[in-house]
Structure formats: C-alpha cells, structure tokens
C-alpha positions in Angstrom: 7.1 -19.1 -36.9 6.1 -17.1 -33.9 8.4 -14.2 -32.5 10.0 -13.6 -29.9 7.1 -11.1 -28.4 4.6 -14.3 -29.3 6.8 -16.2 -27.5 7.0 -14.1 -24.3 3.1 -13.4 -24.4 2.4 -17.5 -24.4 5.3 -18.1 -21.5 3.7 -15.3 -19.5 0.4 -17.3 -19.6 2.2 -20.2 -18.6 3.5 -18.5 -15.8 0.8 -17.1 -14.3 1.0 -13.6 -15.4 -2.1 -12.1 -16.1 -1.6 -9.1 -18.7 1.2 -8.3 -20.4 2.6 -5.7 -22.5 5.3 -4.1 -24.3 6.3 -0.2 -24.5 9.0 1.8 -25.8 12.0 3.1 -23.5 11.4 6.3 -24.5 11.1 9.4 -21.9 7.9 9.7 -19.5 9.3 13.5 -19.6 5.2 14.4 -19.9 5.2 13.5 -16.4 7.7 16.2 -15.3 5.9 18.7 -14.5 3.6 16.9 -12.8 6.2 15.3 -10.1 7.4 18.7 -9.8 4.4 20.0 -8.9 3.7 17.5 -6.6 7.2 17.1 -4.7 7.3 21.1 -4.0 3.3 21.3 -2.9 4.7 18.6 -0.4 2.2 16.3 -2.0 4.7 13.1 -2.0 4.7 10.5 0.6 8.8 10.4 0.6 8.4 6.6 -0.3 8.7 7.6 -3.8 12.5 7.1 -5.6 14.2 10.5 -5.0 15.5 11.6 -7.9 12.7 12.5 -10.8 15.2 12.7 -13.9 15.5 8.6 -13.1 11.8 8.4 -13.0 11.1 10.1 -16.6 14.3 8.5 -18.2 14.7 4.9 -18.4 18.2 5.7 -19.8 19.5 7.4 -16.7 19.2 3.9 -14.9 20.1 1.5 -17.9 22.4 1.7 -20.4 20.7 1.9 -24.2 17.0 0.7 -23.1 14.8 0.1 -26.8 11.9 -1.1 -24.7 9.5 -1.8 -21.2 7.9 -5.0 -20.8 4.9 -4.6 -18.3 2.9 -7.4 -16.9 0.3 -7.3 -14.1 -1.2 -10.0 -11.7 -5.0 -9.7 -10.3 -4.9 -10.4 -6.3 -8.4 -11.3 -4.3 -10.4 -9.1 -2.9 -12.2 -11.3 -1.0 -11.2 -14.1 1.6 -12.4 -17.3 1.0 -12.3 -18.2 4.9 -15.1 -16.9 7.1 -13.9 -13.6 9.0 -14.3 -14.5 12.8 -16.7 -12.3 15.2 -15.2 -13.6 17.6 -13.7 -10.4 19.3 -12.1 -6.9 18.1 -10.3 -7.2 15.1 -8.1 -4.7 12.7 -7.6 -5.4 9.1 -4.7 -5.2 6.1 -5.8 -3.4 3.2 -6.0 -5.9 0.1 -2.9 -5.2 -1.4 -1.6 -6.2 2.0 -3.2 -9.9 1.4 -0.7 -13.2 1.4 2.6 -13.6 0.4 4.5 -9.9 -0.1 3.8 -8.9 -3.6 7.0 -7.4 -4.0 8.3 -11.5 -3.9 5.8 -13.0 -5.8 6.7 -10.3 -8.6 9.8 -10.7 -8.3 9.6 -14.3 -9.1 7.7 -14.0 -12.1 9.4 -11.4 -13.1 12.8 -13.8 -12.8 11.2 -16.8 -14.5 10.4 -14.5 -17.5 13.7 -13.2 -18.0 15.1 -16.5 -17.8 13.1 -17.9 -20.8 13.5 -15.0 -22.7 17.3 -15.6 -22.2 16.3 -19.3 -23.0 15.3 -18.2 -26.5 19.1 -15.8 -27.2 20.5 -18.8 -28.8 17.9 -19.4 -30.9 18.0 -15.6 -31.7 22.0 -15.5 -32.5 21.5 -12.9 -29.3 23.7 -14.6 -26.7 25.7 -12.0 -25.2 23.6 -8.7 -26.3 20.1 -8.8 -24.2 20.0 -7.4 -20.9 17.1 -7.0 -18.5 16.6 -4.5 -15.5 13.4 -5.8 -13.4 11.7 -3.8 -10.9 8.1 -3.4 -8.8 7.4 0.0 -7.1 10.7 -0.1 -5.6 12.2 1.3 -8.8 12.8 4.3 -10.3 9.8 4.0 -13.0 6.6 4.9 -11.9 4.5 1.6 -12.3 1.3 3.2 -13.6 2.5 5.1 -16.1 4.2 2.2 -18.1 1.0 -0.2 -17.4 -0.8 2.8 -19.4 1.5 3.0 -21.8 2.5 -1.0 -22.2 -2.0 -1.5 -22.5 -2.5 -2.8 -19.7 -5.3 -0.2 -18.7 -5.8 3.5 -17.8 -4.6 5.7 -14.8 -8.2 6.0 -13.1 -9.3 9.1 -11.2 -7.4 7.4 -7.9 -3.9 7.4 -9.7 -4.8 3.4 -9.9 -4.2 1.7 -13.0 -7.4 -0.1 -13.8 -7.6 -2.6 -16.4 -10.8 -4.6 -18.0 -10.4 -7.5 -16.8 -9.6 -7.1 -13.2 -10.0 -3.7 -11.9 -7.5 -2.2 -10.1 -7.1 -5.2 -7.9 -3.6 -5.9 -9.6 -0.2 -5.6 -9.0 1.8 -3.9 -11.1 6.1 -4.5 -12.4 8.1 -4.3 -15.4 11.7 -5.1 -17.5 13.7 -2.5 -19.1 15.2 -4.3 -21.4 18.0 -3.5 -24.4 15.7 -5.9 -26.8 13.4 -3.6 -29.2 9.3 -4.9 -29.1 7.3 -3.8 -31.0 5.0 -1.5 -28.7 1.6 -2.2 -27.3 -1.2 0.8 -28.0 -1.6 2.8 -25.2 -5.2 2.4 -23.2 -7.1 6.1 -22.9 -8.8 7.1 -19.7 -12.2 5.4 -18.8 -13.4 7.3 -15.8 -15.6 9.9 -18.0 -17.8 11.8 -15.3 -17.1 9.7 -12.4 -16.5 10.6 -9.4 -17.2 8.4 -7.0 -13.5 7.7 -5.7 -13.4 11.9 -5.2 -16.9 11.5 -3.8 -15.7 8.8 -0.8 -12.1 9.9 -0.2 -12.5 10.6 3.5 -9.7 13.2 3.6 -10.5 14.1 0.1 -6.4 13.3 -0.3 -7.6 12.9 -4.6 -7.0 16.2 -6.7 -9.3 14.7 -9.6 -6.5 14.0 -12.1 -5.0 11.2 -10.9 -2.9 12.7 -8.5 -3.2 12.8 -4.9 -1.6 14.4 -1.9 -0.3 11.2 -0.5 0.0 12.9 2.9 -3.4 12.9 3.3 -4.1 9.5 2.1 -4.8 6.9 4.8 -2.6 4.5 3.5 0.2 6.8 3.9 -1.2 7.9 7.5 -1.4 4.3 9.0 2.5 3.6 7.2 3.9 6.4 9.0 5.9 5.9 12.1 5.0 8.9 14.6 1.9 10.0 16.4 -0.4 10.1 13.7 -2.5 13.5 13.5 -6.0 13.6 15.1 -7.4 14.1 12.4 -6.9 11.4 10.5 -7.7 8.8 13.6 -11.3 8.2 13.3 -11.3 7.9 9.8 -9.1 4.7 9.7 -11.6 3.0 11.4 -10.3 -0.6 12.1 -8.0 -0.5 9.8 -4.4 -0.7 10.7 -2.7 -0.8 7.5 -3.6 1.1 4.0 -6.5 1.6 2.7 -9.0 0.3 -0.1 -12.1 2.6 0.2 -11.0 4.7 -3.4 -11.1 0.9 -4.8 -14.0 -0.7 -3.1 -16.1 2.6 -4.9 -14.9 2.0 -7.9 -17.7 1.0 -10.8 -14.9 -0.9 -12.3 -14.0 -2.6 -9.3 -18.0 -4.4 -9.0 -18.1 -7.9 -8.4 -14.1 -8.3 -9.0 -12.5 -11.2 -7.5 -10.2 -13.4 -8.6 -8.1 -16.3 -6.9 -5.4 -17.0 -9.6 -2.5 -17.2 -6.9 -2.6 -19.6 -4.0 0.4 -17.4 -2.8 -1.8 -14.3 -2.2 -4.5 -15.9 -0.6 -4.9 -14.0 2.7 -4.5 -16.1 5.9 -7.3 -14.4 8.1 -5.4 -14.4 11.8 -3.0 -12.4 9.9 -4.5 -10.0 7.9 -7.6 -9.4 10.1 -5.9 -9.3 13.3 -7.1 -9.6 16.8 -6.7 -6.1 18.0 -5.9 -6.2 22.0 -3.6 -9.1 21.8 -1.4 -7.1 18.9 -0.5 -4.8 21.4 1.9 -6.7 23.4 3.5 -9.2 20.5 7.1 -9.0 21.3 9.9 -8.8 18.3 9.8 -12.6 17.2 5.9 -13.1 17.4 5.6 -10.0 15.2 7.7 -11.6 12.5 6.3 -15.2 12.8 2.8 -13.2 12.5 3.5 -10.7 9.9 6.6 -11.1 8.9 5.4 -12.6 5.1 3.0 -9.3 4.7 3.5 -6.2 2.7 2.2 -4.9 5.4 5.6 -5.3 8.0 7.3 -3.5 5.9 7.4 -0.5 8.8 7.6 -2.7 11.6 5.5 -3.6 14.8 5.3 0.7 16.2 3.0 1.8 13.5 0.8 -1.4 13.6 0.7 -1.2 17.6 -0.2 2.7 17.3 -2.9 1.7 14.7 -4.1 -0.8 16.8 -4.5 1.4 19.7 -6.6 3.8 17.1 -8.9 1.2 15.9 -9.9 0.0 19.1 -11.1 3.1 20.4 -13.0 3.4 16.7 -14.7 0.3 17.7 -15.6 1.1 21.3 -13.4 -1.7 22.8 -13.8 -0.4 26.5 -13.3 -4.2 27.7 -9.5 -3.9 26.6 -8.6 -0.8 28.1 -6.4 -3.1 30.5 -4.3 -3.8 27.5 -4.2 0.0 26.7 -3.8 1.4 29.7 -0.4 -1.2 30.0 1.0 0.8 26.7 1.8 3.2 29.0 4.4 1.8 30.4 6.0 1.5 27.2 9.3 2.9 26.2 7.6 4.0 22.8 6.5 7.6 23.1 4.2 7.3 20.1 2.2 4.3 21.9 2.0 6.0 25.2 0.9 9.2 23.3 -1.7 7.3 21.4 -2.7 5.2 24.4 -3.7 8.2 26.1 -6.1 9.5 23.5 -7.4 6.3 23.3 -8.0 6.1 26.8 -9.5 9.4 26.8 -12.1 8.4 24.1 -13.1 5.5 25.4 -13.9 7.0 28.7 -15.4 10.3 28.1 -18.4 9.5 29.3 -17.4 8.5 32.7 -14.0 10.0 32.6 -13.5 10.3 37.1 -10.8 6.9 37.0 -9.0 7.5 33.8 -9.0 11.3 35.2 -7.0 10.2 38.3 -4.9 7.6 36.1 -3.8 9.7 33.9 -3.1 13.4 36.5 -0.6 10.0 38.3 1.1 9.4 35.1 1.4 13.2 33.5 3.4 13.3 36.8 6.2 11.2 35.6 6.3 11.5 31.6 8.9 13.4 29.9 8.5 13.5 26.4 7.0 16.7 25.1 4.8 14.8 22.4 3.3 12.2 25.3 2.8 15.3 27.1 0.8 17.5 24.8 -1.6 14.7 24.4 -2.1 14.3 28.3 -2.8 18.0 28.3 -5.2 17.8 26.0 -6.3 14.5 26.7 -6.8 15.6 30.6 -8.5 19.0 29.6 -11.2 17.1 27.5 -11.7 14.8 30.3 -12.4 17.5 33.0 -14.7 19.7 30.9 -16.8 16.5 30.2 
C-alpha cells in the first residue's frame, strides 16, 4: 500500500506540479547570520518579510510544524509567438510572463492540500492535519527550503536551480503539522563558475549567493522614485526585472519548457510598445497588465521605465510623447522625461535647450529640478 508521501508525489504529477519535495520544520537558524549581515549592510530590497526570527523558525508562524512540503513549477523562457519589429518596444523579465505566478501557485498549492485532506479519513487524521501555504510572500525564504526539500541548489545568483529545468521555476511550499519523511538535501553545483558574477552589470552578486538587492536591476526597475543615473543605461529596454544572471547561466542552456498554458506570455503585454505606454490611463493599465507579476507596483514605475528604455534605444521619433510627460503631475516622470530628453538630443541640443530653460521656469519640485539643472548644463556644454 502506498503512503501518504507516495500519494502526494503521484497527485502532484497529476496536478501539474513539476518537483516536489518534503523537509523537516526544523530551524533555518544557519541563515541568521547571514540576513543579519545583509539587512544592516543595507543589502535588502525591503520587499523581504520584516521580521527574521519568522524567517529561520517555521514555529514562530505555525503552531507545532513536523515538516515543509516544497514543489516547483518550470515557466518558459521563450515565447512561442513571433516578437514584432514593428516599432520600440520594452520587455517583462520571464518571471514576469502570463498569468501572476503568485495565483497559479496558489492554486496548486490549494488543490494539493485539499487531497491531502481527501486522504485524513482514510488516515484516522480528520481533525489533526493542518496546512500553512505560502509563495515569496511568506515568511520562509523560498530557496532555502527548495534546497533543503531537493529540489536543487542555491546557485551563485541566490537562484535555486534544479536539473531538470534550471532556474526557470517558481518556487512555494506547506508548513504542515503532518511528519514526512524528509527529502536529501541537493549540494551546490556551481563549482568555479562564474559567469553570473562575470555578467551582473552592477556586479549587485557577492559570490555566495547573496546579493545587494539594491543594486540589482530587478529591484531598480520595481522601485517607485527617480531611479539613479546610474543604473538607467543598463536596463536597456527592459522595464521590469531582470533575467541576464539567468540567461548566463550554463544550467540554464537550451531550457524551455511550456508545461502551463496559464504562463504563456501574451506578447502585446509582456513586450510592450514603448511610446504608447506612456499615456495609458488607470483602466487601460489594468486591462493591459493587470494579470502580470509585473503590476504589482503600478503604472509610475513602468511609465518611468519606459521613458528610460526609449532613450536606451534612440527613439528620437517619440520625443513628442516624452516631451508631453512633462506636463504630468508625477514628479518622477517629469524628472525622468527630462533626462530622457536631454539624451536623446545631445547632439543637437538648441530646441530642447529653449524647451526646457521655458519649463525650469515654472517647475517646483526640488527632484524635477535637479535634473533640469543638470540636464540643461550637459546640454549647453555640448
């Protein structure tokens, strides 16, 4: 007769859950001094859960946990529609791709608890088994029970990357009162690679795993205020996360896999055309994005981004549409509309000169303002 584990392992098949695997609740406490580390170097992005007892101690957040169940899904890397070259266009990081992860998780994580529920009769378990799901919302930190559960190893990026898929998965577990017999853990693979170290272009890796998520550009394109010059040019077009650490990755070679019809990436949305982004109101945002992982920080940052990639990409024939963001009420578009504006006429800078003197004349917020000094100082000197 096959146990309950057997059981779990053949419905998550049936499900469509790629890996699976079952840790101990016991403490992450190796990890401590690690996040400390991290949180007072000002290394964190702030996204993280607050509170790093709850991190390290699945008991602090459930009451009597025995083990983890930890399952994985493999999302495309790779649209099966042709890209159009039509005109400018931004793009979503892969992670970014179809239906919100954080639902589809979600979902599979419900249907699994259900059956396992489904089988407490047969167990004379009824009443007793409880179940805490979460995806990187929660207080665990994901990675760390994949590597534990066997799902893979934490790679070089802080990316748990498993043999099958890469890193190209998503990642959410089950605290659960029900005891499994663990999983073995998987040990690190990256040996003397360095290739994700190699291509970070704000070298935001520290080698170990860890990164200083301020500097990471998926960080930088998810924050909500004027983003720092020196992290504009390197997004490229690229107006939400980023994918380079993975796309470098030896593991990551020839990975691509269409399992889920839910996280196929619809291209209008996830490779966006640029100019026309920056005048979506409210509602045609959400219609647009809304679905994405992407939305979760709202239309400002993607506008901002927008303005950023289009002067990356030389898009002098929408400078109309740039030069109308500032009139917005945004200071952080006006701000970045007048770098962008500045960039993309350096060369020839007399009218922009003129257009801009006109508007310093009028602005009043100090941040707009620092960037129309500096913007209007480079412009003169050239």
């Amino acid at each position: 007769m096959s146990s309950l584990k057997e059981k779990i392992i053949t419905e998550s098949k049936r499900l469509g859950i790629d890996k699976i695997g079952f840790t101990t609740a016991e403490p992450f406490d190796y990890l401590e001094d690690s996040l400390k580390e991290q949180k007072a170097n000002g290394y964190t992005s702030g996204f993280e859960h607050p509170i790093i007892e709850e991190r390290l101690y699945p008991e602090k957040s459930f009451e009597n946990p025995k083990s983890i169940i930890a399952i994985a899904l493999a999302y495309p890397t790779k649209s099966l529609q042709p890209i159009p070259r039509d005109e400018k266009r931004g793009q979503f990081a892969r992670a970014s791709w179809g239906v919100d992860y954080h639902h589809i998780l979600k979902d599979r994580l419900e249907k699994l608890i259900s059956f396992i529920q489904s089988q407490a009769q047969v167990e004379a378990k009824m009443n007793d088994w409880r179940f805490a799901p979460q995806v990187d919302t929660g207080e665990l930190v994901d990675v760390a029970v994949a590597q534990r559960a066997g799902l893979g190893f934490i790679g070089k990026n802080g990316l748990l990357i498993t043999k099958e898929y890469g890193s190209f998965v998503y990642l959410g577990e089950i605290i659960t009162n029900i005891e499994f017999t663990p999983d073995t853990p998987i040990p690190n693979g990256c040996g003397t690679c360095t290739r994700c170290l190699d291509n970070c272009p704000t070298k935001a890796l520290l080698g170990d795993g860890r990164m200083n998520a301020k500097k990471c550009l998926s960080y930088q394109t998810q924050t909500k205020g004027i983003m720092p010059k020196e992290y504009r040019k390197k997004i490229r077009n690229t107006i939400y996360g980023c994918d380079i650490c993975q796309l470098v990755c030896p593991y990551n070679k020839n990975v691509d896999f269409h399992f889920h019809k839910e996280m196929e990436p619809d291209v209008e949305s996830v490779f966006p055309k640029l100019a026309p982004l920056l005048s979506l109101s409210n509602r045609e945002f959400k219609e647009k994005f809304g679905k994405l992982a992407g939305s979760w920080r709202g239309k400002k940052p993607l506008q901002r981004n927008a303005l950023i990639a289009l002067c990356n990409l030389g898009a002098r024939e929408s400078l109309p549409e740039i030069i109308a963001c500032l009139d917005d009420p945004r200071p952080v578009i006006r701000a970045t509309a007048v770098w962008a504006i500045g960039e993309l006429t350096k060369k020839l800078p007399q009218d922009s000169l003129i257009l801009l003197k006109k508007f310093q004349e009028n602005e009043k917020d100090p941040e707009v303002l620092i960037e129309l000094e500096e913007t209007i100082g480079m412009l003169a000197r050239n």
